[in-house]
C-alpha positions in Angstrom: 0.0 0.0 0.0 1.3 3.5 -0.7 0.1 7.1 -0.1 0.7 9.9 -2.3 1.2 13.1 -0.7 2.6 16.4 -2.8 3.9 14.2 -5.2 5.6 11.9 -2.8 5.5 8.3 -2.9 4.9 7.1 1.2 5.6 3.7 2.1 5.0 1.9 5.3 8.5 0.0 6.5 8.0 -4.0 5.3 7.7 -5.8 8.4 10.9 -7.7 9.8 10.6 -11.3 11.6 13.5 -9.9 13.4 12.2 -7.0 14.2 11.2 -6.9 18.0 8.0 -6.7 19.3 6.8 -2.8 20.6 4.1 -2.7 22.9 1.6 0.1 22.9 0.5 2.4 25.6 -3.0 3.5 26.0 -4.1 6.8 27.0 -3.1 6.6 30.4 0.7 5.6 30.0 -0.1 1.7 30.5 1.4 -1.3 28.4 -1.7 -2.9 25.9 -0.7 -5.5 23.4 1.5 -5.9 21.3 2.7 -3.7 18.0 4.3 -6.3 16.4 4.1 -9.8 15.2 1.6 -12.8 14.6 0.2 -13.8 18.4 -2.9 -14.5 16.6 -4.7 -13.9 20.6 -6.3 -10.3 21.0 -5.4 -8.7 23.9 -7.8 -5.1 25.3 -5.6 -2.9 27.8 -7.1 -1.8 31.3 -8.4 1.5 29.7 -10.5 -0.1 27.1 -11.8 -2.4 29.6 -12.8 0.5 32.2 -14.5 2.2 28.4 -16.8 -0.8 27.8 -17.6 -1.0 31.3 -18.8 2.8 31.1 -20.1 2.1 27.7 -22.4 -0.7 29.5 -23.4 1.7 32.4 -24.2 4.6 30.6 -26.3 2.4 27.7 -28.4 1.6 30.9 -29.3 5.1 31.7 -32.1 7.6 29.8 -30.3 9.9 27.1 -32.6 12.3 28.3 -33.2 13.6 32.1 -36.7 14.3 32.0 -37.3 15.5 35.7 -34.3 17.9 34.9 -36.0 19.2 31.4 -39.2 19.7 33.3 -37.6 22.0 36.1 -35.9 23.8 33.6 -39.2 24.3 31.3 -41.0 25.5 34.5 -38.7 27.9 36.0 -38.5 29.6 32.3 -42.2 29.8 31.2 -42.2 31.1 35.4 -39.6 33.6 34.4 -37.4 32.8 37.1 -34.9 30.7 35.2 -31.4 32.1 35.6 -28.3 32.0 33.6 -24.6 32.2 35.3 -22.3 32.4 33.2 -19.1 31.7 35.5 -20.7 28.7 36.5 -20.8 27.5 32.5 -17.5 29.2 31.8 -16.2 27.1 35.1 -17.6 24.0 33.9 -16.3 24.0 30.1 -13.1 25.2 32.1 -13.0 21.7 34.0 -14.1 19.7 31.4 -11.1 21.1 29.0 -8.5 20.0 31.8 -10.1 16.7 31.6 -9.8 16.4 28.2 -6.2 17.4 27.8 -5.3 15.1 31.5 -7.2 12.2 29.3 -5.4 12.6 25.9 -1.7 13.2 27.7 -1.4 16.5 26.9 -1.2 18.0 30.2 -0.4 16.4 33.4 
């Protein structure tokens, strides 16, 4: 397989049989399977373990909080809903750090 880029011809390396065996680390810095060579087994790291587990858990509960949406409806048609914008700002804030903690770019 090749890829032309800008006129380039790219080429993966041929694999070696004496080329050693990397492993791969997940997201979080730990060892998963292997890179390299013909195990023919399949083996899922921790974190993809702990993801199907949340997968599972959060299949099981409703997409949509419906007490929460009819609060929310009330306290606007009421007039009394308010907006706080540090709050929001604060909590895009967070989740951002999370993010970048989770994909290794910050620590």
């Amino acid at each position: 397989m090749s890829n032309k880029i800008n006129g380039m011809d790219i080429r993966p390396p041929a694999p070696s049989a004496t080329a050693p065996i990397a492993r791969s680390k997940d997201s979080f810095g730990q060892e998963g399977a292997p890179t390299g060579g013909s195990n023919g087994g399949v083996q899922i790291t921790d974190t993809a373990r702990h993801l199907a587990s949340l997968e599972r858990m959060l299949s099981r509960s409703p997409e949509v909080d419906e007490s929460k949406v009819t609060e929310i409806s009330a306290a606007i048609e009421r007039g009394q809903f308010e907006i706080q914008p540090e709050r929001i700002a604060d909590n895009l804030l967070r989740l951002e750090q999370t993010l970048a903690r989770a994909s290794g770019r910050m620590k």
